[in-house]
Every structure is written in structure tokens, then in C-alpha cells.
C-alpha positions as CSV (number, residue, x, y, z in Angstrom):
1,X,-5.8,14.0,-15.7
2,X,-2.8,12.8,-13.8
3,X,-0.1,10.7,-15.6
4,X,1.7,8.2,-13.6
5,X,5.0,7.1,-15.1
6,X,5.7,3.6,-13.6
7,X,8.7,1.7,-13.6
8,X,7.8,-1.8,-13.0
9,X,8.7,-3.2,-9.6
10,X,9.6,0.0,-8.6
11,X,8.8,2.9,-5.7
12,X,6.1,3.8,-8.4
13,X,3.4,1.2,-6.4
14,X,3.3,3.1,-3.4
15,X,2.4,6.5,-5.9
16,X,-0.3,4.5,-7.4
17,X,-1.5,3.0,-4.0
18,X,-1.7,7.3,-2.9
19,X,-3.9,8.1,-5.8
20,X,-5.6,5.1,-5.2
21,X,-6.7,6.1,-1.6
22,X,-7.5,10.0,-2.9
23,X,-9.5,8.3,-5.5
24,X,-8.2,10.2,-8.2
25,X,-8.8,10.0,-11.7
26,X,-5.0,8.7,-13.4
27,X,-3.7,7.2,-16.6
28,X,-1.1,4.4,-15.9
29,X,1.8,4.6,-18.0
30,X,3.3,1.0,-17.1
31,X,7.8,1.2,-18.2
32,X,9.6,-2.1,-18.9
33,X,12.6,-2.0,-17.6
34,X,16.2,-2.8,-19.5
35,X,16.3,-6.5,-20.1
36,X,19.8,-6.5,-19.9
37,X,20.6,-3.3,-17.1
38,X,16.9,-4.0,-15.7
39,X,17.0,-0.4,-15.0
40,X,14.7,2.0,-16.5
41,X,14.8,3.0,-20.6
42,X,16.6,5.9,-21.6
43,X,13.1,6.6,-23.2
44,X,12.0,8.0,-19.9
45,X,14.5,10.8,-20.1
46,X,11.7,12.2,-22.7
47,X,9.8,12.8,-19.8
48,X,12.4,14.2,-17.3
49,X,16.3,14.4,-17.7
50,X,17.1,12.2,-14.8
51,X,15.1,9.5,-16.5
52,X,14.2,7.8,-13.4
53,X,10.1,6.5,-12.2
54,X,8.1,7.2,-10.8
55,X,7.0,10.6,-12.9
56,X,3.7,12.2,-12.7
57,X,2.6,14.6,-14.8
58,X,-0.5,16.5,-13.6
59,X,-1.4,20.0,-16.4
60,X,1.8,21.5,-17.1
61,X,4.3,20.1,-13.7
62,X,6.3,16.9,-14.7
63,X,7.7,15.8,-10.9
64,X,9.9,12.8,-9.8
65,X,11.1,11.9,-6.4
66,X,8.6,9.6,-4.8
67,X,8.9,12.2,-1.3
68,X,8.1,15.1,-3.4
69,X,5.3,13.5,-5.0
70,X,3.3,11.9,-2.1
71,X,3.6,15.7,-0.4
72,X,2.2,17.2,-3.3
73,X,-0.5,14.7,-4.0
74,X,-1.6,14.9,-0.4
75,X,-1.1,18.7,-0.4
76,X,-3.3,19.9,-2.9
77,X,-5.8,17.0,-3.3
78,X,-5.9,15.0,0.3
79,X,-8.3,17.7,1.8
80,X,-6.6,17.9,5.1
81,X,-6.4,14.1,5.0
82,X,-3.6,11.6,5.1
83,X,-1.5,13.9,7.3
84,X,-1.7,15.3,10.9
85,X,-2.3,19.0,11.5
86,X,0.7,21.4,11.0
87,X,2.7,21.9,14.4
88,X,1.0,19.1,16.1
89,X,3.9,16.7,17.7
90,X,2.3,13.9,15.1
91,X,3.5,16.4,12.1
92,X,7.1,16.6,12.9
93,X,7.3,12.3,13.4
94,X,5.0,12.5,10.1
95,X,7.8,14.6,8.4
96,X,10.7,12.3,10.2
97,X,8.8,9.2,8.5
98,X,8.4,11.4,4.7
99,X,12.2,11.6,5.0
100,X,13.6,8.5,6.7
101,X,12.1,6.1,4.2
102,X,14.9,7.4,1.4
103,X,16.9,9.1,3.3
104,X,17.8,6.6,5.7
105,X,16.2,3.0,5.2
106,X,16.3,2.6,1.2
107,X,19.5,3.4,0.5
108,X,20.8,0.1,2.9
109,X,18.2,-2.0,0.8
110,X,19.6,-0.4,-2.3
111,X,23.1,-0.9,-1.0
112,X,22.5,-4.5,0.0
113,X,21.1,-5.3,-3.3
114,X,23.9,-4.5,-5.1
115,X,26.2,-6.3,-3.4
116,X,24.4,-9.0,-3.8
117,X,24.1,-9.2,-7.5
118,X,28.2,-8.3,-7.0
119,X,28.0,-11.9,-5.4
120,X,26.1,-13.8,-8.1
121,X,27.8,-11.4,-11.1
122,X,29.8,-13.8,-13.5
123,X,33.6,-13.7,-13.0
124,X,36.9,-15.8,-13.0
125,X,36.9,-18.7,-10.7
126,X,40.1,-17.2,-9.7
127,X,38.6,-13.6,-8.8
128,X,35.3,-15.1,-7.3
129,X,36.8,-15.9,-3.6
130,X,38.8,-12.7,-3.2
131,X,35.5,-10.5,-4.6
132,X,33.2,-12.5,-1.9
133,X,35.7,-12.3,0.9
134,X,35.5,-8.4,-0.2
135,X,31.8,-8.1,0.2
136,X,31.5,-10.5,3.2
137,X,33.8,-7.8,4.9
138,X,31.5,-5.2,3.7
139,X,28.3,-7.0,5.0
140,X,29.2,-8.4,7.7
141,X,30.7,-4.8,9.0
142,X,28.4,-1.9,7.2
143,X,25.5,-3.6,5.6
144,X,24.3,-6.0,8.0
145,X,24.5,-4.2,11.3
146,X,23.2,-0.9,9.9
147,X,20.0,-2.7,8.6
148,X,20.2,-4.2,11.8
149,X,20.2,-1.0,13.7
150,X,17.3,0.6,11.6
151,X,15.4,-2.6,11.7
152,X,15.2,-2.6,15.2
153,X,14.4,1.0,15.3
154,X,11.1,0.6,13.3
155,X,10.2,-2.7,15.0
156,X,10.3,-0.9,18.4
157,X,8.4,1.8,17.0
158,X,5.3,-0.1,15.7
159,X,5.6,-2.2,18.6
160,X,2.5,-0.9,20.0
161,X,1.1,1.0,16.4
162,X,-1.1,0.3,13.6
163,X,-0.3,3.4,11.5
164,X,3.3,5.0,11.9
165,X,2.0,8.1,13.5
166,X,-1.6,8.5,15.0
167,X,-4.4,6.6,14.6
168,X,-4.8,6.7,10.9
169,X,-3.3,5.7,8.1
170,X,-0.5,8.7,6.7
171,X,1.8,9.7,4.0
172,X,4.4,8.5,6.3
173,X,3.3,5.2,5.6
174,X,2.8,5.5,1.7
175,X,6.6,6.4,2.1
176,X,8.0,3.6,4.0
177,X,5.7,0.7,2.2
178,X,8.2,0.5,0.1
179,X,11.2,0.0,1.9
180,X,9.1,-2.2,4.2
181,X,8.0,-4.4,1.9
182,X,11.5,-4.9,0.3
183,X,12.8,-5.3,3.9
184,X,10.2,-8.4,4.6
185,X,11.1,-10.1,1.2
186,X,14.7,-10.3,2.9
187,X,13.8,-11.5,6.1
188,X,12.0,-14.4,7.9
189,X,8.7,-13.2,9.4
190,X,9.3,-14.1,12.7
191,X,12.3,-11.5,12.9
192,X,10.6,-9.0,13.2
193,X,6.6,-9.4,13.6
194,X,5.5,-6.2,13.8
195,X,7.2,-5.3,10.8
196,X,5.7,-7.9,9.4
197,X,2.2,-7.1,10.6
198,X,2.3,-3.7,9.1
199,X,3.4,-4.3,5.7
200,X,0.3,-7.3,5.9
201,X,-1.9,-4.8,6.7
202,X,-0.5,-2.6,4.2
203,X,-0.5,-4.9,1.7
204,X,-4.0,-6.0,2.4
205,X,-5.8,-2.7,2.0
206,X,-8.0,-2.5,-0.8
207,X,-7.2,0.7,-2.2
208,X,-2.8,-1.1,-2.4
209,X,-4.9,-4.4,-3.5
210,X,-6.2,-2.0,-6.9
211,X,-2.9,-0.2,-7.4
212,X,-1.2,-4.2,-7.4
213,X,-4.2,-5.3,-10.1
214,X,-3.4,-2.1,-12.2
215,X,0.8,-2.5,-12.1
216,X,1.0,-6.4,-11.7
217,X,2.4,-8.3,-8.0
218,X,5.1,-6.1,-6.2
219,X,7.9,-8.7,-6.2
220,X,11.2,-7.9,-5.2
221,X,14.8,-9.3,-6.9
């Protein structure tokens, strides 16, 4: 049986939704993260060195990187499903999507995030103008219109879309629920409506709606 190692409010929901969707048999190993670094316990590094969810473990293979895993789960158990046909135009935008959602989009969201708790972190009344005027530079010149610029890039390209690529749901968009879903929690709806759309209809689905009632609510901080 599959073990799913899962960090809670973490990429680990969109695994969970995957094996929910193959209908595969999996044991739910829920992590609390650090109440004080609210990252993930050193204990994970018992499963793998980097110490980081999500993990499955299916027989002897222990994998991380949520890419990785989604490619193998739909590679050896989707039976030609969840992913267009090798060489087909739709592959090479499926592949684009696999990659784009960490390569590209989460690392602005991850980015963002942290300057934002850099904003609310306890310091010297003194220090606290000159660190905001710091990371008000940042923002306003980096953060802001890169997540601009890839914002409107998706929003264009689900403009007239229900799945990412073809006419059925993909691994593409197991990969970029995710950062999607993040991305709305930041923004008002009307922004960007088809964004919006998506991750409803994402979020809606029953086989997410049983990977939610297994891990808790995806909420984002």
C-alpha cells in the first residue's frame, strides 16, 4: 500500500487529491508542523534526508518532490489516463504546466509569503520603518509585478478552458491546484475570474472534496 507523508496545509493535498482520482488504496500519515518554525518536524528526515512533505512511500521507493510524484503516480497507475498521448502538441503544454507550477508560479507565492511575515515579524519600533520601506521596495518592484505578469499569463490561458490542456482534467492541473489556490486566497475574485472559476471547479470535485475530508480544509497563512 502507498504511504502518503502529509505536511498539513501543504502541496501534499494536491498528492492526496491524485490518488484520490486513481482510486488507489493509501495510508494517510497526517505531520504537524513546528509550532514555533511552522515548518515540518525534523522527524520527517526519518523518512528522507531533506525532511520535507509530501513523501510517498510505495514497496521499497521513498520519493519527494510533488512534480516527481504526480508523474510517477500517473505513470505507472493512471492507465493512460490523466495525461495526453506522448508527442501530441497537448503533451509538451501538459509537460510546460508539470513544470511551471514550481518552477515558475510557487516560488513568487513562496517569495511573497515571506516577506510578508518579514512585515508582521516583531522588531524595534526603530527598525520597523526602515525594514517595511525595504520590503515595500522589493514588492512593489519584483514581487508584485512578476505575480502580476504570471497571473495574467494563466488568466489568458483559461480564458476560454476548463482543464489546462484538452478537454479533460490532467496532471497539469493536479500541479498547479496548488499554487492556484494559494494565489485566490491573495486575491479578490473578481481580479481574475477565470482563475477563480478553475480553482472552484477544482475545489469542488469530489474526488479534492475526499482528499480535504481525509487532511482537514486547505487554508492558506
Amino acid at each position: 500500500m502507498i504511504i502518503l507523508y502529509a505536511l498539513t496545509q501543504s502541496r501534499a493535498y494536491r498528492i492526496a487529491w491524485l490518488l484520490e482520482i486513481l482510486n488507489l488504496p493509501y495510508k494517510l500519515e497526517i505531520i504537524e508542523r513546528d509550532g514555533e518554525t511552522n515548518l515540518a518536524p525534523d522527524a520527517l528526515r526519518s523518512i528522507h534526508p531533506l525532511g520535507k512533505s509530501p513523501i510517498i512511500k510505495d514497496g521499497d521507493l521513498v520519493l519527494t518532490e510533488s512534480g516527481a510524484i504526480v508523474e510517477y503516480l500517473i505513470n505507472r497507475y493512471g492507465g493512460g489516463k490523466l495525461k495526453p498521448e506522448m508527442n501530441s502538441t497537448d503533451y509538451w503544454q501538459y509537460l510546460h504546466w508539470i513544470h511551471y507550477a514550481e518552477g515558475s508560479l510557487m516560488p513568487l507565492l513562496v517569495i511573497k509569503l515571506i516577506f510578508r511575515k518579514i512585515d508582521d515579524a516583531d522588531m524595534p519600533f526603530i527598525a520597523k520603518p526602515i525594514a517595511n520601506k525595504i520590503t515595500e521596495k522589493v514588492k512593489q518592484g519584483v514581487i508584485r509585478p512578476q505575480l502580476k505578469l504570471h497571473l495574467d499569463y494563466i488568466e489568458s490561458q483559461l480564458a476560454e478552458k476548463f482543464w489546462l490542456v484538452g478537454d479533460e482534467l490532467t496532471g497539469a492541473d493536479i500541479m498547479m491546484s496548488f499554487p492556484l489556490q494559494a494565489a485566490v486566497s491573495y486575491f479578490e475574485t473578481n481580479q481574475y475570474p477565470h482563475i477563480s472559476a478553475y480553482v472552484s471547479r477544482l475545489n469542488h470535485t469530489e474526488s479534492f472534496k475526499r482528499a480535504e475530508q481525509k487532511l482537514g480544509p486547505l487554508t492558506f497563512f
